[in-house]
Backbone bond lengths (Angstrom), bond angles and torsions (degrees), N, CA, C in turn:
res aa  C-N    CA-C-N  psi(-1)  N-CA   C-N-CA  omega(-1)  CA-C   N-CA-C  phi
1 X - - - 1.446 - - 1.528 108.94 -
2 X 1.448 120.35 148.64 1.248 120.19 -164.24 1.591 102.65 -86.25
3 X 1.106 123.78 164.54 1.758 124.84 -172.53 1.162 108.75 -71.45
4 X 1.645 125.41 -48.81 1.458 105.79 -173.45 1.696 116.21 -60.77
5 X 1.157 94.01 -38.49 2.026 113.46 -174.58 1.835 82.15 -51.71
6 X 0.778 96.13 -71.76 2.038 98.87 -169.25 1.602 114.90 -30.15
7 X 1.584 104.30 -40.87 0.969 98.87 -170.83 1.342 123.14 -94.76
8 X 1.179 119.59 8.54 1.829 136.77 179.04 1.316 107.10 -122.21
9 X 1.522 125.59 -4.87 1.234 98.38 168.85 1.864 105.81 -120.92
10 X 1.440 100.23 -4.21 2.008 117.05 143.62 1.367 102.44 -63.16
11 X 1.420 149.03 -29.60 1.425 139.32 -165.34 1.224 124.25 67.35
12 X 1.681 102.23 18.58 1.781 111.41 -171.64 1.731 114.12 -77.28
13 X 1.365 97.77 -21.41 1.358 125.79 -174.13 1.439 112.38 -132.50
14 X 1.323 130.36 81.74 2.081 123.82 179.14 1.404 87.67 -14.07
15 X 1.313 121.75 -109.87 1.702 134.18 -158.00 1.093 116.81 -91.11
16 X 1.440 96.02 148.70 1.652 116.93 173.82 1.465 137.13 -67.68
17 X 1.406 100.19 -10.28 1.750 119.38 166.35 1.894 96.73 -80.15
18 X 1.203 105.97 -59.20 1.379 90.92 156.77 1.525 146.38 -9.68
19 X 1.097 98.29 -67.54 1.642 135.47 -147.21 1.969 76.27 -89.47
20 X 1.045 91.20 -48.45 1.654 82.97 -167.86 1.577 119.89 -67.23
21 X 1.561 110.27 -36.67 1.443 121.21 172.52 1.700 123.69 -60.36
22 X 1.596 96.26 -29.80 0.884 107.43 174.06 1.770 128.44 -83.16
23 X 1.076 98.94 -7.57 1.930 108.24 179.55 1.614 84.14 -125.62
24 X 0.975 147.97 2.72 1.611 130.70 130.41 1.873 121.50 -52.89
25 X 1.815 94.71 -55.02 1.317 100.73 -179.44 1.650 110.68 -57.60
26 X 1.106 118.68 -16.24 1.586 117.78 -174.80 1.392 132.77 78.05
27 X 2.170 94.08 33.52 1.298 108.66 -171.45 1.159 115.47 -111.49
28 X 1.129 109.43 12.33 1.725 135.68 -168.53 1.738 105.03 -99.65
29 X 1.429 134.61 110.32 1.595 103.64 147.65 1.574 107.45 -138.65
30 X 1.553 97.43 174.37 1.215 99.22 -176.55 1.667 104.62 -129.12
31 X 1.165 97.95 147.45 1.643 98.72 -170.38 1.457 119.35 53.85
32 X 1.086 120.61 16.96 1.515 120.33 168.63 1.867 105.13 112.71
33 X 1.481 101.17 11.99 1.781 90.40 -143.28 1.857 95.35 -126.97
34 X 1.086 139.36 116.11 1.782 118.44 165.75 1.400 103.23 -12.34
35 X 1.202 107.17 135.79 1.224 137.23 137.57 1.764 150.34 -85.15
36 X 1.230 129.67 101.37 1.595 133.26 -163.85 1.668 86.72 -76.36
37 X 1.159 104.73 151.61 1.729 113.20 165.93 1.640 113.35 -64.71
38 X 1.202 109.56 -19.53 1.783 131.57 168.64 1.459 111.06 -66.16
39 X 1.042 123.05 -20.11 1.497 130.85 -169.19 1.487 97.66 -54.32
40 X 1.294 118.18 134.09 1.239 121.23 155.08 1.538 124.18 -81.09
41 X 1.193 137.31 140.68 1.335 136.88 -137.78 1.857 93.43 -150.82
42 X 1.845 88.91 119.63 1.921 98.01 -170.58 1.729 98.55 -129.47
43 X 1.280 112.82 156.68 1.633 123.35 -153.61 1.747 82.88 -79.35
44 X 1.424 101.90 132.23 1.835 117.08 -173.07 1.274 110.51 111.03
45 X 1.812 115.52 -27.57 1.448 99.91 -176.11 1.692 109.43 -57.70
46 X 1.728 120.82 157.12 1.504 127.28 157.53 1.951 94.91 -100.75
47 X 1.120 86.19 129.68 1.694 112.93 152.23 1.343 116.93 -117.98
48 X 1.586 94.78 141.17 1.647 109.04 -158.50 1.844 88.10 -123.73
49 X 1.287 140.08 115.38 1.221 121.90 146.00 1.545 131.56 -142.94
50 X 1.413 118.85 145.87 1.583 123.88 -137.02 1.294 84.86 -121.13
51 X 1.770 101.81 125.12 1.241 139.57 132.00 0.937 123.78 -32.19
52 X 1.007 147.47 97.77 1.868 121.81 163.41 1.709 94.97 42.24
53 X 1.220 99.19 -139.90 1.373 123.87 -154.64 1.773 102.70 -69.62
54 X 1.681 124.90 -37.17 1.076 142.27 164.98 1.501 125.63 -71.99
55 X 1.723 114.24 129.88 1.674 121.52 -160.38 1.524 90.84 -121.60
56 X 1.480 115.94 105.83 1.747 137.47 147.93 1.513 102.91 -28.27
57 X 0.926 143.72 172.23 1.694 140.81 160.27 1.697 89.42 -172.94
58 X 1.308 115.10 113.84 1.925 106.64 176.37 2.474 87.68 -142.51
59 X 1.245 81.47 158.71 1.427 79.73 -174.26 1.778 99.32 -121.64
60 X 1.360 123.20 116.86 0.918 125.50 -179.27 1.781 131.88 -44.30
61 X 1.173 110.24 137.27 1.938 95.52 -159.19 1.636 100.07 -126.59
62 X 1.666 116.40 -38.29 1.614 120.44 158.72 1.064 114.20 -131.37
63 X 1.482 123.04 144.58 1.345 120.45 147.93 1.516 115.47 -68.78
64 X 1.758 126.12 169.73 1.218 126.35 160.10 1.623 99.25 176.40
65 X 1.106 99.76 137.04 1.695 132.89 -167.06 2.026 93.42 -57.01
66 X 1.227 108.81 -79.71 1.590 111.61 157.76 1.356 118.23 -126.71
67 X 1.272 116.74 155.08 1.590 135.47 -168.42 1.841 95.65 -134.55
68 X 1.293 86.47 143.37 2.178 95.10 156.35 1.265 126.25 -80.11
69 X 1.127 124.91 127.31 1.323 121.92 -176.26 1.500 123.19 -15.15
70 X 1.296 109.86 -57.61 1.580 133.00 174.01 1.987 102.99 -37.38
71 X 1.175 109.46 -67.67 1.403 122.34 170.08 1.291 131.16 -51.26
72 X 1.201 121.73 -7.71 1.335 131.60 177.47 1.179 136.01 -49.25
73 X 1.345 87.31 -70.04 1.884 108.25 165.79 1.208 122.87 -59.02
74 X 1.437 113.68 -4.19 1.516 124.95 -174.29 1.929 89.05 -88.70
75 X 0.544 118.73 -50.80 2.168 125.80 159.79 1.474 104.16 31.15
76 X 1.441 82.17 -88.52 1.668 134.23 -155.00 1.584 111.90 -128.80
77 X 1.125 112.36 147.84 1.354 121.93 170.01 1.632 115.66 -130.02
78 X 1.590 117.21 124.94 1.196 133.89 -166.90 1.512 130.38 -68.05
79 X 1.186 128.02 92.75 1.565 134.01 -145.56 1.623 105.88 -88.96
């Protein structure tokens, strides 16, 4: 699954225009490394991404095409 998609339908990011500006800006990585919104994204990757001054860090646990809100957080787990 591609990173931005991962990350809006994980809920780590509301939207995927988002998600995308944001791994343009080069605030996104995965495994230690930049991240393209193209990135393909596999269960074990860590994503790290910084707020302003504050760095997200969650380590991916499922993929899934769509999830219910409720299920979300079940994703990723926050490191």
């Amino acid at each position: 699954m591609r990173l931005d998609k991962y990350l809006k339908v994980s809920r780590l990011i509301k939207r995927r225009t988002v998600a995308n500006e944001a791994c343009d800006a080069g605030r996104v990585t995965v495994n230690d490394k930049v991240a393209k919104a193209s990135q393909e994204v596999k269960v074990g990757d860590m994503i790290a991404i910084r707020f302003g001054d504050k760095t997200v860090k969650a380590e991916v646990l499922s993929i899934a095409e769509t999830v219910r809100k409720e299920e979300a957080k079940e994703m990723f787990r926050y490191c």
